[in-house]
N, C-alpha and C positions, 0 to 999 in steps of 0.2 A: 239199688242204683249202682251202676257201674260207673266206676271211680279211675280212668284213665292213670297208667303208671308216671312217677315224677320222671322228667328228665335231669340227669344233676347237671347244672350250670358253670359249678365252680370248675377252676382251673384243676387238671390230675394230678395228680402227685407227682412228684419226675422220678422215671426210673433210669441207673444209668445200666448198662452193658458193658462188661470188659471180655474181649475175643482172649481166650489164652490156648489159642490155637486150635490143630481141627476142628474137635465139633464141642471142645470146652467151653461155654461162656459162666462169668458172676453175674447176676440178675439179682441186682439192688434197689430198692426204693424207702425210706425211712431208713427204721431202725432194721428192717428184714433183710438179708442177703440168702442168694441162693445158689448153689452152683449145679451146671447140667453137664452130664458127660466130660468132666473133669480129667486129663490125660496128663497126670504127675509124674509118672515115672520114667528114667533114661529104658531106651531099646534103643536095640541095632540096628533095625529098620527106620528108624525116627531122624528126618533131617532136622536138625537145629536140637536145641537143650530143651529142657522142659519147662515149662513155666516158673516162676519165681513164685512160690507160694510166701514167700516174706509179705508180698503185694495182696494177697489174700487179709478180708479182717476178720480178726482172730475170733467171732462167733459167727458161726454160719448157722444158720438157719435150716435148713433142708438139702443135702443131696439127691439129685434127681440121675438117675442112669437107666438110657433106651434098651441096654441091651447086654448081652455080657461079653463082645469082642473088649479085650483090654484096654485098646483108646477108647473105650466109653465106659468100661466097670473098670476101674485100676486099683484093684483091692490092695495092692499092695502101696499104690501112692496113697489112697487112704488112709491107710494105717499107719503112715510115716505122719501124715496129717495129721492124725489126728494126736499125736505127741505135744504138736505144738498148737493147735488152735480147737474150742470149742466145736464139736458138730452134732448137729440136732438129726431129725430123722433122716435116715437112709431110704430111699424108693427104690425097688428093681422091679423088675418084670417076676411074678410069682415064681418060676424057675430057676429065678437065680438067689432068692432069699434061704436056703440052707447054707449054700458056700458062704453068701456074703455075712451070714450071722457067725459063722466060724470064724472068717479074717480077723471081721472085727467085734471083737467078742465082747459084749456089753452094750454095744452101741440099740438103739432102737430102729429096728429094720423093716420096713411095710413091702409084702408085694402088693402088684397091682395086675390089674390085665386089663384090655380095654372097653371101655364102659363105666368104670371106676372113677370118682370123684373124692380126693379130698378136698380140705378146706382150711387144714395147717401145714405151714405158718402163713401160703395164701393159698384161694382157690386152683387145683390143681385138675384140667380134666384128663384122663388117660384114655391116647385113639390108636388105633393100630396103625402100624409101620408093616410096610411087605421088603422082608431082605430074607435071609436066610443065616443059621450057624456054619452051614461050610457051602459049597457051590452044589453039591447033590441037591437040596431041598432051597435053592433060591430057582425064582423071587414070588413066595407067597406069605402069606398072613401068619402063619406059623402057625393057627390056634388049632389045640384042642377040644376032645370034646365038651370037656368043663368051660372051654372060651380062653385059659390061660395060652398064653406067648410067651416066649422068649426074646419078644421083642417091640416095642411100643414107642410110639411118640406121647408130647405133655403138651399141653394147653394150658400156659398160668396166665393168672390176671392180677399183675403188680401196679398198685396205685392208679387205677383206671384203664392201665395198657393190658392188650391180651397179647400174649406172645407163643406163638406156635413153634417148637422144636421136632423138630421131625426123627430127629435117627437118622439109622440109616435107613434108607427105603427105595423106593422107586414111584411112579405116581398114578398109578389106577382110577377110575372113575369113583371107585369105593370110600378111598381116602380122600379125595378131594369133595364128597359129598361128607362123611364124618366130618372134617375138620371144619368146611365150611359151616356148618351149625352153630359156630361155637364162636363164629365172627371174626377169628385175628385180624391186628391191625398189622402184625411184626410177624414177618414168617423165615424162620432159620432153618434154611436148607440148603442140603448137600447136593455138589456138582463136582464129584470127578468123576462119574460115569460110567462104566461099562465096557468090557470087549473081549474077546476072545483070547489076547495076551493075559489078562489080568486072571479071567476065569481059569484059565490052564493053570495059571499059580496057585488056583484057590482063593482067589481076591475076592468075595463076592462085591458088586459094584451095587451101584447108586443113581439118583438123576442127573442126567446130563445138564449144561446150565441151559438149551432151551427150555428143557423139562418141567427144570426147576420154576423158569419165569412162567412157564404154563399153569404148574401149582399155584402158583402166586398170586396170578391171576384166577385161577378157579374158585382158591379158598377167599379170597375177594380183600387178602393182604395190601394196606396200603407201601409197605417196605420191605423189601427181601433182602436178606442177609444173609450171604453163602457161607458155606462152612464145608469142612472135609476135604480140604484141594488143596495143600500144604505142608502135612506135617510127615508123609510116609513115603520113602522110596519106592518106585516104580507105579505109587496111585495118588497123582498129584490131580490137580483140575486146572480147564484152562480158561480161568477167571474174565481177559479178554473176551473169551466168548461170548462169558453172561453177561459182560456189559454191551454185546451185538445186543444179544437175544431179548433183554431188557430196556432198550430204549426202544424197544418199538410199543406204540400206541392199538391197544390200551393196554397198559401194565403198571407194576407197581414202583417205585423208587428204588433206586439199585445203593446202598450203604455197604462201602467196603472197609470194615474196621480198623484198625492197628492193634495189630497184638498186644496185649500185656497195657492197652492201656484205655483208662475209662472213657466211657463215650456217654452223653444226655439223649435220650433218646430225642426226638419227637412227640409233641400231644399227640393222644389219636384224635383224626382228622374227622369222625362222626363222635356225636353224642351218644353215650350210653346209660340208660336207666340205672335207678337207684338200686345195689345188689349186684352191678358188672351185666346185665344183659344188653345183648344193642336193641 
């Protein structure tokens, strides 16, 4: 007899969100904190100071990082970090798991590539990201013949919420077909975008914010949440735009943070089966 899967009824868990600048956020629900592409350390390039890690709580649970530009691996805010607060597993991209076990020497280090699924301290799925390490080899998928990257988006699932981080990337039919499988309800993507100024710098760029609400719409996100248009001289984004590009019908909910300070998400707005599937 085929036994129809349960739907769970009850209320989800609340997870909150705090933005600590470009593509940083903490992703908390219970007792679990997590943080993604966490960007601790002062540069020269960096408009504004860096996050206030006092606001940080003092056990973190999982660092997650897409990639190993320094605003997204900051081995060395890390390591200041880690002086003062508890932290549990490290994730990189298989590629960068040598350096990173050297920074930080003792810590518990996982690579991953995309395909890859953990399931501590929550379900984590790993999808590819198309950026590039310098502007020669952008904007493709980076992978090797073994499948590993240098660079990756996460798929977690806190307290009932699925929330999509992208990295840095761009948005290809490819990715928007991965991710959507995986149902986000929260999609965290970058909009300051691309252009011939930036590339001559060597900036490799990212989605623009129609781009962005196109992803959003693909991966079939109820809420998009920009990130990456802020923290860097000369590759800011122009946020105005994705709230053009995002009020149009049909699209997802446009959520503009405040930095450095906690936010409750929203329930997801579909049911999902008992184990996080929709």
């Amino acid at each position: 007899m085929n036994v129809p899967p349960t739907v769970a009824t009850g209320a989800a868990e609340p997870v909150t969100l705090t933005w600590l600048g470009q593509a940083g956020f903490l992703l908390a629900t219970g007792p679990v904190a997590v943080l993604v592409d966490p960007w601790l350390s002062p540069h020269p390039e960096r408009l504004g100071d860096p996050p206030d890690t006092g606001l940080l709580p003092l056990r973190i649970d999982a660092v997650l990082a897409t990639h190993g530009h320094p605003d997204h691996l900051d081995l060395d805010g890390l390591a200041e970090l880690r002086a003062t607060h508890r932290l549990g597993r490290v994730v990189v991209p298989r590629p960068h798991v040598d350096a990173t076990r050297e920074r930080l020497a003792g810590a518990e280090v996982t690579g991953v590539r995309p395909g890859d699924r953990l399931d501590e301290p929550v379900p984590v799925d790993v999808v590819p990201a198309w950026h590039g390490v310098t502007t020669e080899d952008a904007y493709g998928d980076g992978r090797a013949a073994d499948g590993t990257t240098p660079h990756v988006g996460y798929v977690l699932t806190l307290g009932g919420t699925v929330i999509y981080h992208a990295g840095d990337t761009i948005g290809p039919p490819a990715l928007a077909e991965a991710v959507a499988r995986l149902a986000p309800d929260v999609a965290l993507l970058p909009v300051n975008g691309r252009d011939g100024r930036r590339e001559a710098a060597g900036i490799v760029g990212n989605l623009d914010p129609l781009e962005a609400a196109r992803l959003a719409v693909a991966v079939g996100a109820e809420l998009l949440i920009p990130m990456h248009h802020d923290a860097v001289k000369g590759n800011t984004g122009d946020v105005v735009a994705l709230v053009r590009a995002a009020g149009r019908s049909p699209g997802p909910h446009l959520l503009l943070p405040v930095r450095e300070r906690a936010l409750r998400l929203p329930p997801p707005a579909r049911p999902r089966l008992l184990g996080g599937a929709p």
